[in-house]
C-alpha positions in Angstrom: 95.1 56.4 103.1 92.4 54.0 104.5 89.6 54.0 102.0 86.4 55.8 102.7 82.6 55.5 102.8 80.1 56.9 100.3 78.9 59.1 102.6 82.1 61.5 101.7 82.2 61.4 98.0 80.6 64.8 98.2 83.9 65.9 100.0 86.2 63.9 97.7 84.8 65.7 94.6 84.3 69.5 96.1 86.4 71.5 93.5 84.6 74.4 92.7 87.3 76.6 94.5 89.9 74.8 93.1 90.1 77.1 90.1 89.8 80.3 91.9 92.6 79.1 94.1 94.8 78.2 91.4 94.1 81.9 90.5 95.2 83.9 93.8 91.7 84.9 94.2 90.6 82.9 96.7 88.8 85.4 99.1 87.6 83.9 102.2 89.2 82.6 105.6 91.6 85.6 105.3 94.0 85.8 108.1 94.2 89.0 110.2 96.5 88.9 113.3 95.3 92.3 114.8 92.8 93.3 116.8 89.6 94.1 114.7 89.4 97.5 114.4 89.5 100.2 111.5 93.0 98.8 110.2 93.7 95.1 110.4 97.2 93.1 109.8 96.9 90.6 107.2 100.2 89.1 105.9 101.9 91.8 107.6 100.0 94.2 105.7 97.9 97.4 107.4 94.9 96.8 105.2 91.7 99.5 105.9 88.8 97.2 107.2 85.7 98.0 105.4 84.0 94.2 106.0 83.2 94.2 109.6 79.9 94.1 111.7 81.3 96.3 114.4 78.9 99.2 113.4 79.8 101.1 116.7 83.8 100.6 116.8 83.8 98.7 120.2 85.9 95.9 119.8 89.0 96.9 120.6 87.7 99.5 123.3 89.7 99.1 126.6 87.1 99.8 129.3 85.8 96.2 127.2 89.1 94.4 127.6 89.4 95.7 131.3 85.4 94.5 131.6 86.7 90.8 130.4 89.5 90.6 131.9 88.1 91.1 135.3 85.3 88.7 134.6 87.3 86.1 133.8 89.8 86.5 137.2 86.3 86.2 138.7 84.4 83.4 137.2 87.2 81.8 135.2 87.4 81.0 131.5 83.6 78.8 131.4 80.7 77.7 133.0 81.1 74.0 132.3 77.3 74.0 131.4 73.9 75.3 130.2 71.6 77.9 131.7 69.3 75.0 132.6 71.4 73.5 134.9 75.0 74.7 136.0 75.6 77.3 133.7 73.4 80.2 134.9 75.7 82.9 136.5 74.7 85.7 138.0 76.2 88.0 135.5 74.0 86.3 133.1 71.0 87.5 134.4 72.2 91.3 135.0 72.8 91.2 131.2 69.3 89.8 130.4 67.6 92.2 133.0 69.7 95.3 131.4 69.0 94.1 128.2 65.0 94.0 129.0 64.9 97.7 130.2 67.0 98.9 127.3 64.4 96.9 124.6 61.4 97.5 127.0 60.2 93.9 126.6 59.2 92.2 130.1 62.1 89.6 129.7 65.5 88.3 127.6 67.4 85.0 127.5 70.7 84.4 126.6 71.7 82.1 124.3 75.4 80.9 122.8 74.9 82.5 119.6 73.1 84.0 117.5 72.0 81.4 115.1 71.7 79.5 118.0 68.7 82.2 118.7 66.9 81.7 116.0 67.0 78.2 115.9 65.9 77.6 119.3 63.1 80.5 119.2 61.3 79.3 116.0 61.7 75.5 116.6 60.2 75.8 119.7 57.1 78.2 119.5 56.1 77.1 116.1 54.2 73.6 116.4 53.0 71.2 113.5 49.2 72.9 112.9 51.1 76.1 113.3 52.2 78.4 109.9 55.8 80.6 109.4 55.6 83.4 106.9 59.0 84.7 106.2 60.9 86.9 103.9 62.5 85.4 101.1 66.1 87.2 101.8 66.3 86.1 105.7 69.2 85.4 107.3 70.5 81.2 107.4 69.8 81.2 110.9 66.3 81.9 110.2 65.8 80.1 107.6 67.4 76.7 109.4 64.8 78.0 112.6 62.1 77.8 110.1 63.2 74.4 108.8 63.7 72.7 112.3 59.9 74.1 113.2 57.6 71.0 112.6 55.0 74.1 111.8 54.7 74.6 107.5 56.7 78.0 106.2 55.6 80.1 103.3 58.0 82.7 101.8 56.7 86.1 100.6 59.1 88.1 98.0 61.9 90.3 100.0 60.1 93.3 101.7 57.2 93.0 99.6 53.6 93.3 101.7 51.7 92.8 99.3 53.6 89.3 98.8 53.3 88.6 102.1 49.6 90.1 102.1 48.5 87.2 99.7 50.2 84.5 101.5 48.6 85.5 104.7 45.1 85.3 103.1 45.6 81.8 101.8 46.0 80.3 105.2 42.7 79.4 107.8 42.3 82.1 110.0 42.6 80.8 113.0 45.6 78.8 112.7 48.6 80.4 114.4 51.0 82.3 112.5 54.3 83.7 113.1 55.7 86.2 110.4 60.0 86.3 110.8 61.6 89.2 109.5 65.0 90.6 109.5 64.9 94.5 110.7 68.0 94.9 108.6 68.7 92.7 105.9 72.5 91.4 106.3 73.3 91.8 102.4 71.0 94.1 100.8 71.2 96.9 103.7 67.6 97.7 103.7 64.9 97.9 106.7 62.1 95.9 106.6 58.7 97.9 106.0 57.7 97.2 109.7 54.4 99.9 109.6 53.2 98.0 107.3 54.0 94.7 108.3 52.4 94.7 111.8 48.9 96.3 110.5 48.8 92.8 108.4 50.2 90.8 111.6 47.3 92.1 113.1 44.2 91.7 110.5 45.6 88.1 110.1 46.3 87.6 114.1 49.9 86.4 113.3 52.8 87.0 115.9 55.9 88.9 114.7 59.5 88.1 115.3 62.4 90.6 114.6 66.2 89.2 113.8 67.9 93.0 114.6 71.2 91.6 114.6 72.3 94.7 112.4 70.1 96.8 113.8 71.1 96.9 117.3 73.4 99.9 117.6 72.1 101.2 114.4 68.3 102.7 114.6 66.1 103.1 117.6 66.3 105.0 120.6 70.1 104.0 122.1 70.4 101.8 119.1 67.7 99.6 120.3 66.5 98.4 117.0 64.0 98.0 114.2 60.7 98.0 116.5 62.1 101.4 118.4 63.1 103.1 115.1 59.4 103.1 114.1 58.1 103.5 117.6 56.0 99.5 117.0 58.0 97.6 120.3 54.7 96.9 121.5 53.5 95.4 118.3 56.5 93.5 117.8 56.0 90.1 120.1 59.6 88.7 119.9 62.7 90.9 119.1 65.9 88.7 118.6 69.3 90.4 118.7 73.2 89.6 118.4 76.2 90.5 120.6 78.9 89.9 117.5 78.5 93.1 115.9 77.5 96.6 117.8 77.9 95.3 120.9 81.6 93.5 120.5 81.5 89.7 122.0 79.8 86.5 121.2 76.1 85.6 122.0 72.7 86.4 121.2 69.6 86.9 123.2 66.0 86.7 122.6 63.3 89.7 123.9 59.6 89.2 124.8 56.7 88.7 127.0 57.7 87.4 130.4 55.9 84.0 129.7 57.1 83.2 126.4 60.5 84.0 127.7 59.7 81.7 130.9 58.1 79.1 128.0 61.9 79.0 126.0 63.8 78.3 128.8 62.2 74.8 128.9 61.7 74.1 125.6 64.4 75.4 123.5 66.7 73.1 123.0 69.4 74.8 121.9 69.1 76.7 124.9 69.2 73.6 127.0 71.2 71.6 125.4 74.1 74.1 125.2 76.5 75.3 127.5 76.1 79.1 128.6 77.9 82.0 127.3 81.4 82.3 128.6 82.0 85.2 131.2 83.9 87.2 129.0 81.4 87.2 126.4 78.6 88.5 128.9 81.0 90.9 130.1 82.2 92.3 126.6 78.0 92.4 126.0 76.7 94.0 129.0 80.0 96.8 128.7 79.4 97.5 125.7 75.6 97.7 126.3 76.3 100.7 128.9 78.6 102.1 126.6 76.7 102.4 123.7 73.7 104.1 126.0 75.7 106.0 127.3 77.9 107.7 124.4 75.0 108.4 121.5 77.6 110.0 119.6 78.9 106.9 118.5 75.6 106.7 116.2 75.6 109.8 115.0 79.5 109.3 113.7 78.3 105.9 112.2 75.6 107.6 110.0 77.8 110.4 109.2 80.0 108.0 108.3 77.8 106.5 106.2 76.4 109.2 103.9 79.8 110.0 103.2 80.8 107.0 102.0 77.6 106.0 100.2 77.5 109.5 98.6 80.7 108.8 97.4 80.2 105.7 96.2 77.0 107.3 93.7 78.7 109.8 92.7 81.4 107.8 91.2 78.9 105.8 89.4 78.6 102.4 91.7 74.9 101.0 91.9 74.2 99.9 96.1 70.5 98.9 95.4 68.2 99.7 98.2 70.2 100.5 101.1 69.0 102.4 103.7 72.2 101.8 106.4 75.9 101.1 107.1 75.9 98.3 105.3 76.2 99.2 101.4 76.1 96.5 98.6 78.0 97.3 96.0 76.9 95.3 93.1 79.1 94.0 90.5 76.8 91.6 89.1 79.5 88.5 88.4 81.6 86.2 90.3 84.9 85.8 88.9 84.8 90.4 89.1 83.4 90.0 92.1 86.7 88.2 93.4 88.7 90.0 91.3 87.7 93.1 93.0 88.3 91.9 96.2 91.7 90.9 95.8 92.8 94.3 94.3 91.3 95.8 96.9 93.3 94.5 99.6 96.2 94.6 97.1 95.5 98.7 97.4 94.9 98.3 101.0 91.3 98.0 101.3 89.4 95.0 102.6 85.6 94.1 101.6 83.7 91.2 101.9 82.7 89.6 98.5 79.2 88.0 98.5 78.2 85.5 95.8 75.0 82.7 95.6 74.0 81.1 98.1 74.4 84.4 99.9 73.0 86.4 96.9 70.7 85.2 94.0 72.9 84.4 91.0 73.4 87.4 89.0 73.3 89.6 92.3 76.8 89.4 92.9 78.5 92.0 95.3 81.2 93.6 97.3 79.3 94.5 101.1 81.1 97.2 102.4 80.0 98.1 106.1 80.9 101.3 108.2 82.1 101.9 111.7 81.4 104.7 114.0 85.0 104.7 114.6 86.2 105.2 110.8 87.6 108.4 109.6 86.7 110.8 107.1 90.3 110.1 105.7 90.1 106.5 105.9 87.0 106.5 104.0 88.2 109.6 100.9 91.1 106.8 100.8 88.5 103.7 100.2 86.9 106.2 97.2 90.0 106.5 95.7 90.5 102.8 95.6 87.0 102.5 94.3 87.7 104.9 91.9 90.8 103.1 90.5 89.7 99.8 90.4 85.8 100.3 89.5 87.6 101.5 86.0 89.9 99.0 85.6 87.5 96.3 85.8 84.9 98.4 83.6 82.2 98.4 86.5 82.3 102.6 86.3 
């Protein structure tokens, strides 16, 4: 093997997963060869799936798969492009103008990803003389959208307003400000304290940005979001969302005043730099859009869902922090239990998402288990009883 610059030593020596390898604990990059849905395939096994993001059950609907299939005989299998230039199809822009009436913002634009969102929102509007306040437990993609800004970011303590109160006073008054704020917080499950957020926003004139990539199909009207749930979308100036999760594709988009909108789509570089979403992707988005307007009982089984399961989980002694929504933390507090619990989990037939530091603070280890509208009362008295079971084994209950 040809020898190798400096620049990959740190490569050459990553082993901190050896030992958990060596193990059988590893837990990530797991292979499923189904469709995602309540019950995955891994290694030939039916394993329930308690780990995804797809809060409303969608992405194995088939009025989706018909919706993707047609758009792809249509427009092919890419656009060969970004918006800016030859990548703007006209399906594109029925998404973004459904998307607008849905949110009730003036305008949306589509971007690739999420992440790719909030990198190209925050980078862009924020410049040098400008300040970023933004909660401590963000999501990466916020936190890299803060870091690409040439603006200077402050972090306030996780959903704390008084936190973010005193860092607000400490900067001139009339700079520009932009406070960045998850509406549900991706690991903890809780919503941020929006009331109280926006009456500081606007005694400190600071803009507000939403990320309500686990919102969306969660709260608010049609599962339209943080801003909606507390009736604040006119106090809320940019509300970011995701298509990976309640709405079953690949994307994100960005919601707001006509001319910032107008604004990003010649300065976000992400956004112009970047081919466009695929056809199948819009198509998956804008279906499942009109689907999830259109059939409100699929929230209503979600939440049911969820006090069921997070009820159960109490009562058999499991602490889930502050959780307010489908996604419930449960906390075991160390790593090597953490992965541990995983792998008998999925050993029982059960699959959960382990979370460790970076993702957590050290010591704030956890399993995230997250609900679908599409689960079963069943499934989930199963998922107890594997709770039960192994919660003792490992001394956790």
């Amino acid at each position: 093997m040809p020898s190798q610059p400096p620049l990959f030593d740190k490569a050459r020596n990553f082993r901190s997963v050896d030992e958990v390898r060596a193990m059988g604990l590893y837990p990530f990059f797991r292979e499923i060869s189904s469709a995602q849905d309540t019950e995955v395939v891994i290694n030939g096994q039916k394993v329930l799936m308690l780990g995804s993001n797809s809060y409303l059950g969608l992405t194995n609907d088939p009025r989706i798969k018909e919706a993707v299939i047609a758009a792809v005989q249509k427009y092919g299998s890419g656009c060969a492009g970004s918006r800016f230039l030859n990548g703007t199809l006209d399906i594109h822009v029925q998404l973004e103008e459904e998307l607008a009436r849905w949110i009730k913002k003036e305008a949306v634009l589509l971007y690739s990803t999420g992440f790719q969102v909030n990198l190209g929102v925050i980078s862009a509007i924020v410049g040098r003389d400008d300040y970023i306040l933004a909660d401590r437990a963000n999501h990466a993609s916020l936190a890299a959208g803060c870091q690409m800004a040439p603006g200077k970011t402050f972090l306030f303590s996780h959903n704390d307003m008084s936190s973010l109160g005193r860092r607000l006073s400490l900067l001139p008054a009339e700079a520009p400000k932009l406070i960045v704020v998850d509406g549900v917080f991706s690991m903890e499950g809780d919503i941020i304290k929006l009331p109280e957020l926006v009456e500081l926003a606007k005694q400190y004139n600071a803009a507000v940005m939403v990320d309500d990539a686990h919102s969306i199909g969660v709260l608010g009207e049609h599962g339209s979001g943080t801003s909606s749930h507390f009736g604040l979308i006119d106090d809320v100036h940019l509300i970011m969302g995701t298509f990976s999760k309640s709405l079953a594709s690949l994307g994100g988009f960005i919601a707001g005043d006509a001319s910032t909108i107008d604004y990003l789509r010649h300065h976000s570089r992400p956004l112009v730099f970047s081919a466009s979403m695929s056809p199948a992707n819009v198509a998956a988005a804008l279906a499942s859009l009109r689907i999830m307007i259109a059939e409100p009982e699929r929230m209503t089984r979600l939440w049911d869902n969820t006090k069921r399961m997070k009820q159960g989980l109490l009562d058999l002694g499991f602490k889930l922090g502050a959780t307010e929504t489908p996604i419930l933390p449960v906390y075991v507090h160390d790593i090597m239990k953490t992965f541990v619990f995983t792998k008998r989990l999925q050993d029982e037939g059960v699959f959960v998402n382990p979370v460790i530091p970076p993702g957590v603070p050290p010591g704030e280890e956890l399993l995230r288990v997250s609900l679908m509208a599409t689960h079963t009362f069943a499934q989930i008295d199963f998922a107890l009883e594997k709770f039960a079971k192994i919660g003792k084994e490992l001394a956790i209950i």
